[in-house]
C-alpha positions in Angstrom: -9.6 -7.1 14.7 -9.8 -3.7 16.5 -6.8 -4.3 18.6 -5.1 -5.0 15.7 -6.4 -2.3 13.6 -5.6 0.3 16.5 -1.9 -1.4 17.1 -1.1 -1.5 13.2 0.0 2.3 12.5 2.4 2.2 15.5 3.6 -1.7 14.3 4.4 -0.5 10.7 6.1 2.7 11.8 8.2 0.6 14.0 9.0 -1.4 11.6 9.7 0.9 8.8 13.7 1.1 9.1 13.5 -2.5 8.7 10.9 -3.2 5.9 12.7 0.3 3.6 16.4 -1.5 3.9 14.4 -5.0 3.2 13.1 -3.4 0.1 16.2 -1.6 -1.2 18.0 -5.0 -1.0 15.3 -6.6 -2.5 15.3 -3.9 -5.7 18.5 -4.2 -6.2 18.7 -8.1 -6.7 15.6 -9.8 -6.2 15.2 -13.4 -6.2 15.0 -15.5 -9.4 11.6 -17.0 -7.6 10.2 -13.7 -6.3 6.8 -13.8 -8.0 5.9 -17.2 -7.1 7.0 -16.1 -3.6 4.8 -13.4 -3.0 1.6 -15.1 -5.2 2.0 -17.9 -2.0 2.7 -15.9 0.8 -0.4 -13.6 -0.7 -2.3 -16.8 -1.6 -1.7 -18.2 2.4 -2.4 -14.9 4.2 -5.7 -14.7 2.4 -6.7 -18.1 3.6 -6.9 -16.7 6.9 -7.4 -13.1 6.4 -11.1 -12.0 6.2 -11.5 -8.8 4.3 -14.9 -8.4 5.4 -13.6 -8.2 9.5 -11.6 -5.0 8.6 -12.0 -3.2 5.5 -9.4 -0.6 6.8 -8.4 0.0 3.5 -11.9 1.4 2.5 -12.6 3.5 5.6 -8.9 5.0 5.5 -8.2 5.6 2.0 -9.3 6.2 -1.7 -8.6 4.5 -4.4 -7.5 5.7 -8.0 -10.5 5.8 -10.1 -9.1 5.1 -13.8 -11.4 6.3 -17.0 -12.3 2.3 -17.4 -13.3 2.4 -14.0 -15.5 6.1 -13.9 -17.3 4.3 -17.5 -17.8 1.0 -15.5 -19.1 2.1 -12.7 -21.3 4.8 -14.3 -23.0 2.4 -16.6 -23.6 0.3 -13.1 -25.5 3.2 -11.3 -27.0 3.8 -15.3 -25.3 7.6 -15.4 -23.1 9.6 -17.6 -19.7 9.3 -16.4 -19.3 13.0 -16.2 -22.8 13.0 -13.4 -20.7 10.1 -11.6 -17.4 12.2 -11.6 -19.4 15.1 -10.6 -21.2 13.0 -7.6 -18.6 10.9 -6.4 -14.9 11.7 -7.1 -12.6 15.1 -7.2 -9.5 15.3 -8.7 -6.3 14.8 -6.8 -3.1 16.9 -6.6 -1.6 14.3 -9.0 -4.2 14.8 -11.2 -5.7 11.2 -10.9 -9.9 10.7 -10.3 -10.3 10.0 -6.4 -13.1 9.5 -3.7 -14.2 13.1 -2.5 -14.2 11.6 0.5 -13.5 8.8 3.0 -14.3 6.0 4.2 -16.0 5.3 0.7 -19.4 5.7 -0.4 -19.9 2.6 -1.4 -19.0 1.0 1.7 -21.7 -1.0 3.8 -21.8 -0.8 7.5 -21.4 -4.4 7.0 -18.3 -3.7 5.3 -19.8 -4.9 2.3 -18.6 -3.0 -0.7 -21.9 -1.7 -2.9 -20.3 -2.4 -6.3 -17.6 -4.9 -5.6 -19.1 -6.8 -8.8 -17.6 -3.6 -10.6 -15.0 -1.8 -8.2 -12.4 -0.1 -9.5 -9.2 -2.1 -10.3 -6.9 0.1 -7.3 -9.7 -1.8 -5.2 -9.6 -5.1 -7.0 -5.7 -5.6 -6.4 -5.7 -4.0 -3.1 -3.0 -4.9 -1.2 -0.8 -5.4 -4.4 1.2 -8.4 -2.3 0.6 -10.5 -5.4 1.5 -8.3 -8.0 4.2 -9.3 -10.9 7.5 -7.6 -10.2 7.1 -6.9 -6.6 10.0 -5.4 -6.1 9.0 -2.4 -8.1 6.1 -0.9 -5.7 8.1 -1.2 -2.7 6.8 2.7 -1.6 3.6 1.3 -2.2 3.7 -1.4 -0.2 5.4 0.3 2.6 2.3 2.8 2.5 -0.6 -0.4 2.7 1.7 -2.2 5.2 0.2 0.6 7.9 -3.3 0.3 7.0 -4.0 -3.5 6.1 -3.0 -6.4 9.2 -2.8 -8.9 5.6 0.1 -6.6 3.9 1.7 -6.5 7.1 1.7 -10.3 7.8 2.9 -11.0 4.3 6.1 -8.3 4.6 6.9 -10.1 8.1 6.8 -13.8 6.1 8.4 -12.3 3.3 11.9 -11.2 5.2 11.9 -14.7 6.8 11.8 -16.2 3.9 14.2 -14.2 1.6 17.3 -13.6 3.3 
């Protein structure tokens, strides 16, 4: 997993030409079926893929921290949500709740997340391959596709099978 962790940046930028005229096709007419699509490539590559090997997404960036997630998670650790704020997140140049730091807090040398049982929902739907109307977070995807091998592997099954 290393190997591919270090290899991935360079793989996705690479690749980027490709995967941004992909997408502008794809946003312009996407297919009928495209949900279903992406729910079974997403569905396949998690058969094989092992979150718990990599967790690149938790050592490399933040999530979004919504106000259901800072009340969540604050009743979890049995805290106001303005002491859990004041611990744990800062507010981001977008103006959204985020870590103050990475890799996250909450993640385990083990790469066991702390409170997966109540992580927030960026973290829940993390990579966002199975998402309804794909086509809409193409910049998204194009971001995750550099920091998680399974994104990557589903945007490389995806162009093969929608031409």
């Amino acid at each position: 997993m290393q190997d591919i962790l270090k290899n991935l940046p360079q793989e996705a930028k690479d690749k980027h030409n490709e995967n941004t005229n992909f997408f502008k096709k794809l946003k312009k007419k996407p297919p009928k079926q495209l949900d279903y699509i992406m729910q079974e490539l997403h569905d396949e590559e998690f058969k094989r893929t092992d979150c718990l090997t990599c967790a690149n997404c938790c050592k490399t960036t933040g999530p979004l921290f919504t106000d259901k997630d800072v009340e969540r998670i604050s009743k979890h650790f049995r805290m106001k949500p303005q002491r859990f704020i004041d611990q744990f997140l800062r507010i981001d140049e977008e103006n959204d709740y985020v870590l103050q730091s990475v890799p996250c807090t909450f993640l385990g040398a083990d790469n066991y997340c702390s409170i997966y049982d109540v992580r927030p929902k960026a973290c829940r739907e993390f990579p966002h391959t199975d998402r309804k109307k794909f086509q809409q977070i193409s910049n998204l995807t194009l971001k995750n596709v550099a920091i998680c091998p399974a994104a990557f592997n589903i945007v490389e099954e995806m162009k093969k099978r929608i031409q």
